[in-house]
C-alpha positions in Angstrom: 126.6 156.5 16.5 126.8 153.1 18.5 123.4 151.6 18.7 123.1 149.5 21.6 121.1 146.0 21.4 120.3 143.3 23.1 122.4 141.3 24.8 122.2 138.5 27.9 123.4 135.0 28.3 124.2 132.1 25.7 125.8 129.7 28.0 126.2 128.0 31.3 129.4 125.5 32.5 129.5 124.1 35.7 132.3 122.5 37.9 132.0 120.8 41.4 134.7 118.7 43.3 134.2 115.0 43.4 134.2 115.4 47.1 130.9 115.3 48.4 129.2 114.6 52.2 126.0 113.0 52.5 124.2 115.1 54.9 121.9 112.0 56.5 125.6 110.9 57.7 126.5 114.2 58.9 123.5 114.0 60.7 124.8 110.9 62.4 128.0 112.0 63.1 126.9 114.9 64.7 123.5 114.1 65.9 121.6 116.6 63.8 118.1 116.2 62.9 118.3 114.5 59.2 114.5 115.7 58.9 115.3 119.3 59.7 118.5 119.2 57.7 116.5 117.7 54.5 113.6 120.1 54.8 115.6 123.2 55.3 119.3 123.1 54.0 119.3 119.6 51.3 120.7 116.6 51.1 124.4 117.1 50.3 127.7 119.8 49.9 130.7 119.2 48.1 134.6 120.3 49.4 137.5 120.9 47.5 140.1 118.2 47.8 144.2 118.2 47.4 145.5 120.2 44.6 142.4 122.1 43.8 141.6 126.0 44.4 139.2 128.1 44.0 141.2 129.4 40.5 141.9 125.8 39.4 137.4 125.1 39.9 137.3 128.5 37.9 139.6 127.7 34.9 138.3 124.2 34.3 134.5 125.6 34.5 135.5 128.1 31.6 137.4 125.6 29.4 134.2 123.4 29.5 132.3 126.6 28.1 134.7 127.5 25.3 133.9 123.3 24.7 130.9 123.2 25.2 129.7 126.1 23.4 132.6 126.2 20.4 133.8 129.3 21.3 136.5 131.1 19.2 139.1 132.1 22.4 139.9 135.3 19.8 136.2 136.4 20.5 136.5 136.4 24.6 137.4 140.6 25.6 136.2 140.2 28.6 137.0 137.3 31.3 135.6 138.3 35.2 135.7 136.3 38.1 133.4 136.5 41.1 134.3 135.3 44.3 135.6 135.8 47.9 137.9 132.8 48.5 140.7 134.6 46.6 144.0 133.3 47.8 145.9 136.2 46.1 145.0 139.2 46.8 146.8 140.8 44.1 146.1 138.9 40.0 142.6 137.4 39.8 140.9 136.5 37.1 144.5 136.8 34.9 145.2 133.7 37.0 142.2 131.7 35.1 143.2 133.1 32.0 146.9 132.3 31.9 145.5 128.5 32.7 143.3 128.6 29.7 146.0 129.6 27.6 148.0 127.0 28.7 145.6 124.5 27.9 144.5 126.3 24.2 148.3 126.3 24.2 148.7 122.2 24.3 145.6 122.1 22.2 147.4 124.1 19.5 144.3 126.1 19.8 144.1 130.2 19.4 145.1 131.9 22.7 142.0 134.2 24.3 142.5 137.6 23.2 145.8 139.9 24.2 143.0 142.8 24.5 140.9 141.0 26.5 140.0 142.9 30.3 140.6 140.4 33.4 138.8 141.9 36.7 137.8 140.1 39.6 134.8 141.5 41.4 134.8 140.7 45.3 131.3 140.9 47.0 130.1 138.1 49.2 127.8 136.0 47.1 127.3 138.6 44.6 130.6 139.0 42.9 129.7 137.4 39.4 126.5 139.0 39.2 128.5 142.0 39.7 130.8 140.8 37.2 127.8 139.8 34.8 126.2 143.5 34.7 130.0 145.1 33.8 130.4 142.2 31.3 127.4 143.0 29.5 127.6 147.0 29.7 131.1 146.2 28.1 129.4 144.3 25.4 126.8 146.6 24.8 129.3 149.5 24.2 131.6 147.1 21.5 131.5 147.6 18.2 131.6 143.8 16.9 130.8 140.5 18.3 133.2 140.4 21.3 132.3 137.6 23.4 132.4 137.8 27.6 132.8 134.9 30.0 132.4 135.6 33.8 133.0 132.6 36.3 131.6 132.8 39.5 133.5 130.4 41.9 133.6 129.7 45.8 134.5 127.7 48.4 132.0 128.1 51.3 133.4 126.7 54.4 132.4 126.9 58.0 133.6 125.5 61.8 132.8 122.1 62.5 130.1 122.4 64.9 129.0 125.9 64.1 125.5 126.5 62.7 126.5 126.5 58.8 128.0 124.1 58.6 125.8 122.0 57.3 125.5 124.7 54.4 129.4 124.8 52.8 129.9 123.6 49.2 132.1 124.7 46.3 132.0 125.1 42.9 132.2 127.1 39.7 129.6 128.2 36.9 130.9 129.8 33.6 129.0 132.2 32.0 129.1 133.0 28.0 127.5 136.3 27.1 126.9 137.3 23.9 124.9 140.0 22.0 122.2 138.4 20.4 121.8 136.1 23.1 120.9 132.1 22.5 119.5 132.0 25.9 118.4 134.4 27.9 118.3 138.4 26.9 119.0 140.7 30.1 117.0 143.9 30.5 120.1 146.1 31.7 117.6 149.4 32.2 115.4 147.6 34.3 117.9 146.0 36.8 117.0 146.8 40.5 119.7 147.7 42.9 120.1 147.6 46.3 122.8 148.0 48.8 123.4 148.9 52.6 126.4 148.6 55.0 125.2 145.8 58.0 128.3 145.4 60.3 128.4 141.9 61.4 125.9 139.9 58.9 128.7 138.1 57.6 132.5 139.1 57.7 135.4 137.3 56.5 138.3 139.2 58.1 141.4 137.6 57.2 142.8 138.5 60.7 141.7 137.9 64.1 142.7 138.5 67.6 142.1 136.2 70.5 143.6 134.9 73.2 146.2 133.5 72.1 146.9 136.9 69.6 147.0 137.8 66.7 146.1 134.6 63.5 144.9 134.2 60.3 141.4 132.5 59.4 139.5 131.3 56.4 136.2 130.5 57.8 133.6 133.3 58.4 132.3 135.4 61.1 128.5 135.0 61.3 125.4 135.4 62.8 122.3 133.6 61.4 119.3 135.3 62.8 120.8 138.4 61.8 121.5 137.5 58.9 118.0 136.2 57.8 116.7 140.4 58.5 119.8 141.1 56.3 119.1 138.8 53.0 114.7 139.8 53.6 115.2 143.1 53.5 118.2 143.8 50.7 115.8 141.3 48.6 112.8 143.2 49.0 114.6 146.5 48.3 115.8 145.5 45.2 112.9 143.9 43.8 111.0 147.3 44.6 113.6 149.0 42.5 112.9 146.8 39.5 109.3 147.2 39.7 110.2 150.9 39.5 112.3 150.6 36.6 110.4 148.7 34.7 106.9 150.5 35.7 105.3 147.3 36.6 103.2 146.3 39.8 104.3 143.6 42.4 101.5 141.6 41.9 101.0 141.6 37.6 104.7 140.6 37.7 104.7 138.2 40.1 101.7 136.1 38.2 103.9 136.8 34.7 107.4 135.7 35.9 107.3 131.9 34.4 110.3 131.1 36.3 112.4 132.5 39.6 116.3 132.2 40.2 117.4 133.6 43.9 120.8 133.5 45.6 120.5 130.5 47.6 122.2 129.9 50.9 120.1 126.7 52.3 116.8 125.7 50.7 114.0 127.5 52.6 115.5 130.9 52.5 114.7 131.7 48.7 111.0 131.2 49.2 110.6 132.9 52.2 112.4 136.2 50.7 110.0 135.5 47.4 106.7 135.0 49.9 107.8 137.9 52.2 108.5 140.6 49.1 104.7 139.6 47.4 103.5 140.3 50.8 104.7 143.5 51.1 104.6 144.2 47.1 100.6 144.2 47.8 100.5 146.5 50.8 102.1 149.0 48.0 100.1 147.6 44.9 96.7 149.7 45.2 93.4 148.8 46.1 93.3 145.0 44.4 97.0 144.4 46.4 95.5 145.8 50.0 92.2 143.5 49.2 94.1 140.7 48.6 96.5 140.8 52.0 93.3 141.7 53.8 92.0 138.3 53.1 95.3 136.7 54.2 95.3 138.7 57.2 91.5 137.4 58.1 92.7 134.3 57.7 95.9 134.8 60.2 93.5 136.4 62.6 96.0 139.3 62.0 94.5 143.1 62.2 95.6 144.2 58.7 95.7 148.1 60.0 98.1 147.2 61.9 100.1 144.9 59.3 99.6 147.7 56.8 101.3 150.3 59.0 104.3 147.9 59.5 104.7 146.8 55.9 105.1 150.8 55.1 107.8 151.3 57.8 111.5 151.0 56.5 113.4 149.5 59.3 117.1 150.6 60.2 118.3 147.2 60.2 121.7 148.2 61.2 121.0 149.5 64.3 120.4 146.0 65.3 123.2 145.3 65.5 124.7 148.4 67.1 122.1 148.0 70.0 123.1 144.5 70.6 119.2 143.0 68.8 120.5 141.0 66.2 117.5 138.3 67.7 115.2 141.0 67.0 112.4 140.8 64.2 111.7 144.2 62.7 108.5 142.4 61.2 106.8 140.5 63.8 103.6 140.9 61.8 104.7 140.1 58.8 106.5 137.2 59.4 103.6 136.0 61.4 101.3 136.2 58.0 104.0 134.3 56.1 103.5 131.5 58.5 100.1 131.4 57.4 100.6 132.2 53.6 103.0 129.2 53.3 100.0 127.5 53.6 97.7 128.9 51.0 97.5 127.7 47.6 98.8 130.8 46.2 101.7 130.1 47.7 102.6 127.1 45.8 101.4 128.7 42.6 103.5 132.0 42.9 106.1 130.9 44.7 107.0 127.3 45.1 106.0 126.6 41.6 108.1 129.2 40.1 111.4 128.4 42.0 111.1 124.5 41.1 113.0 124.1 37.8 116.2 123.2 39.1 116.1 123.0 43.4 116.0 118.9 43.3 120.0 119.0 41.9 120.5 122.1 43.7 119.9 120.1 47.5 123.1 118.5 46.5 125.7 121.5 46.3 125.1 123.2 49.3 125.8 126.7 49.2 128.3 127.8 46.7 128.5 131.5 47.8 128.8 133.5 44.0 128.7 130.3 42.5 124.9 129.7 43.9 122.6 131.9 42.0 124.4 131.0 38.2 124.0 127.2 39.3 120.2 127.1 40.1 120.1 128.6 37.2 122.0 126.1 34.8 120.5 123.3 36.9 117.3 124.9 36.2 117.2 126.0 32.8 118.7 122.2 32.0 115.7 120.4 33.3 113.3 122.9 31.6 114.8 122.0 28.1 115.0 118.2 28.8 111.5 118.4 30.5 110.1 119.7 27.0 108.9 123.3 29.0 108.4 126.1 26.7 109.9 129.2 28.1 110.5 131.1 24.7 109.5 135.0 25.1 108.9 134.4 28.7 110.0 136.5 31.4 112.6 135.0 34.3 113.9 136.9 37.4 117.2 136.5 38.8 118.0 137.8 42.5 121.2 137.9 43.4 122.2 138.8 47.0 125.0 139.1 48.9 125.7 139.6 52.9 127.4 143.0 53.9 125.0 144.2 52.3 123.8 144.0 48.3 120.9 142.9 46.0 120.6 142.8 42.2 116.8 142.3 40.9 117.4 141.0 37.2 115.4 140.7 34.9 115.1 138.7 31.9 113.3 137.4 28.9 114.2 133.5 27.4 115.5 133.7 23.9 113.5 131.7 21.2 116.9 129.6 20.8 116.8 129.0 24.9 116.1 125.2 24.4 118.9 124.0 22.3 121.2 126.6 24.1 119.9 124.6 27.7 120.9 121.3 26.2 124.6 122.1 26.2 124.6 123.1 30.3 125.7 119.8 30.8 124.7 120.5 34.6 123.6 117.0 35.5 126.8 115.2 33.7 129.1 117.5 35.9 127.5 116.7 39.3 128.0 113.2 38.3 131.3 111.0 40.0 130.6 112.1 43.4 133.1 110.4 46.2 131.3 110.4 49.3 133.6 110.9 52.4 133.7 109.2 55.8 133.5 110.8 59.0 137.3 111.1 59.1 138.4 111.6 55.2 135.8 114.8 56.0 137.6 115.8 59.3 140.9 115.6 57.7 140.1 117.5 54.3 138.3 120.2 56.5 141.2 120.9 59.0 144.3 120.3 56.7 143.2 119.9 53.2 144.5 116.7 53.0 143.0 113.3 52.9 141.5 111.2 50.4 143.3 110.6 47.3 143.0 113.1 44.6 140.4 112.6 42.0 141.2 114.2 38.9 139.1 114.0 35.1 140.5 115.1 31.9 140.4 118.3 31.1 140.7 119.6 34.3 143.0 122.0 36.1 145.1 121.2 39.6 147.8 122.5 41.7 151.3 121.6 40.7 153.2 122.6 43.3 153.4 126.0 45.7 156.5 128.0 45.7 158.3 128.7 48.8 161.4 130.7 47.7 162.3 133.8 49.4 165.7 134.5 47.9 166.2 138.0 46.6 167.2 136.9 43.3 164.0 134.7 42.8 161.0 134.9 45.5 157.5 133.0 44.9 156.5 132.0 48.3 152.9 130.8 48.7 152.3 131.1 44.2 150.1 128.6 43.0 151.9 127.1 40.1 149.2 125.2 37.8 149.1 122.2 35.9 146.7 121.2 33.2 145.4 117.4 33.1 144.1 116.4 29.1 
């Protein structure tokens, strides 16, 4: 009989494009509000530049791991990717592994293994955490040590002038799981899931109609307010599915949890989906949870009856948008109390606190879509180790969430090895290098692709060339054809 143990993640690797904007200049070019931008969103976002794709970011994020990590390629049966800025819409992830073979190739290294599976898992921001949970259900069930890798890899892009666009970025984070993990063990049974079909939260449909007919388009079809509902209540769904699972109450986990990893698509939204799902965890968390909101409520000068009998209300969010109220706030209460919360020192102790390790480096990437979560989380479990923080047997939560609509409540436990595992991320060295655009190296790189000259490392993956035959005896019009730079 297979016995099934534990298993969770060894690793992180992390890629981002040299290319970077500093958001105080954006600010000037556009005449945004550098405050507002640097209290909300962060401080920078990186683009891909000429001869990179989101497969090219994927493959040289997983050759750093096999690196960094000294991974036997022979090990690896199971290689996912995670995204939605696929530019083929028929191979994947095989397209990150036949790059990694060409470089073990060159290396006269062992090729990854002939049996290993190669899925690519397309959700909007949640596509390697989806890819995560099959990897390690597929390690669980093997027999030997079989090694996994998922990358999760984006390129977030929006119009210039529209209202994210101060939020793109791009970027790739390799994950090594393991049985026996070095530095984080997963509880699989105690996963919360949640999922519900929103309509127009955020759509990327390849063709549109306007005007001027029918055209394709890579940048998203969004609307913010909308949006926000979307990502509070998926959140807080899922989280009340883990508390389920794992039998525990909202508000004994929340003052357990040493550390706190969300999706992350600008700064503030993470801690308000943390602060709004304690809120409502106590309306649902017995007589200490109701005693506890009651006081917040006095302080908000808010009736708590009548906050009580909103927070137990399940609203359809979808009809929103069918009857034209995406502005609309399903929790007017609510949200009014969180005003107020922000502001209490509990706050900073159960919420702020636990979702530091990490958000300093992460005000630099912007949002990386898939890539986001698995990044704060490098970037944060980096600065833990080299900060001499002692997480070993403590618990961590991971929220992944992703627009359309889907949530994944994860939680985990650090490994005693977590610290020396940490201090092979390499998270800080890889944001390092950054080439900061001018107003019109950005325009051009964001309309055409084209621009500044291309900045390549070693090790590193780019685009060679893209075919364009259409001959019947040979076609390959619009294939990527790779090259690898040692």
């Amino acid at each position: 009989m297979l016995t099934v143990g534990p298993v969770g993640i060894s690793g992180f690797a992390v890629y981002v494009p040299p290319y970077r904007v500093d958001l105080q200049d954006w600010c000037d070019w556009t005449g945004s509000s550098w405050d507002k931008v640097r209290s909300v969103v962060g401080t920078g976002f990186r683009l891909p530049g000429p001869g990179q794709s989101v497969y090219t970011m994927a493959a040289t994020a997983a050759l750093r791991l096999l690196d960094q990590y000294d991974i036997d390629p022979r090990r690896v049966r199971f290689l996912g990717l995670g995204t939605e800025s696929s530019t083929d819409n028929s191979a994947g992830a095989v397209i990150v592994r036949g790059m990694l073979d060409a470089a073990l190739r060159e290396r006269g290294a062992p090729l990854l293994s002939r049996h290993c599976e190669v899925p690519e898992v397309k959700h909007a921001c949640l596509g390697g955490i989806y890819a995560m949970k099959a990897a390690l259900r597929f390690l669980a069930m093997e027999p030997d040590d079989a090694a996994a890798i998922v990358v999760s890899a984006d390129v977030a892009k929006y119009d210039l002038g529209s209202t994210g666009e101060a939020t793109q970025g791009a970027g790739a984070v390799a994950m090594l799981l393991e049985k026996a993990p070095r530095l984080l063990e997963v509880n699989l049974a105690g996963c919360g899931s949640a999922s519900a079909y929103r309509a127009v939260d955020f759509r990327k449909p390849m063709m549109r109609v306007n005007c001027s007919g029918t055209y394709f388009r890579e940048t998203p079809v969004f609307n913010g307010k909308y949006s926000t509902t979307c990502y509070l209540d998926e959140a807080l769904q899922a989280l009340r599915a883990m508390f389920r699972r794992l039998g525990r109450d909202p508000r004994e986990y929340f003052r357990s949890v040493r550390a706190v990893f969300m999706h992350r698509p600008y700064e503030r939204m993470p801690l308000n989906a943390l602060a709004f799902s304690y809120l409502i965890g106590l309306a649902h968390d017995g007589a200490a949870g109701r005693g506890e909101l009651a006081g917040y409520c006095e302080a908000a000068q808010i009736d708590v009856d009548a906050v009580l009998a909103e927070m137990r209300v399940t609203p359809d969010i979808l009809a929103l948008a069918a009857g034209g109220e995406l502005d609309r706030d399903p929790w007017p209460l609510t949200m009014r109390l969180l005003r107020v919360f922000r502001e209490h020192p509990l706050h900073q102790t159960l919420v702020a606190d636990r979702m530091q390790l990490g958000a300093v480096a992460m005000r630099e990437l912007g949002n990386v879509y898939s890539a986001s979560l698995p990044a704060w989380m490098a970037a944060g479990l980096e600065e833990a180790a080299a900060g001499g923080i002692e997480l070993a047997g403590g618990e961590v939560l991971a929220l992944g969430y992703g627009s359309g609509d889907a949530a994944e409540a994860i939680p985990m436990r650090a490994s005693a090895t977590w610290a020396r595992a940490a201090a092979q991320i390499g998270f800080a060295r890889a944001t390092q290098g950054a080439v900061d655009l001018t107003r019109e190296e950005y325009g051009e790189l964001h309309r055409t692709g084209r621009g500044p000259r291309p900045v390549v490392g070693r090790d590193e993956f780019v685009v060679d060339r893209v075919g364009s035959s259409t001959a019947p005896e040979f076609a390959d019009e619009g294939v990527e054809y790779y090259r690898y730079v040692r």
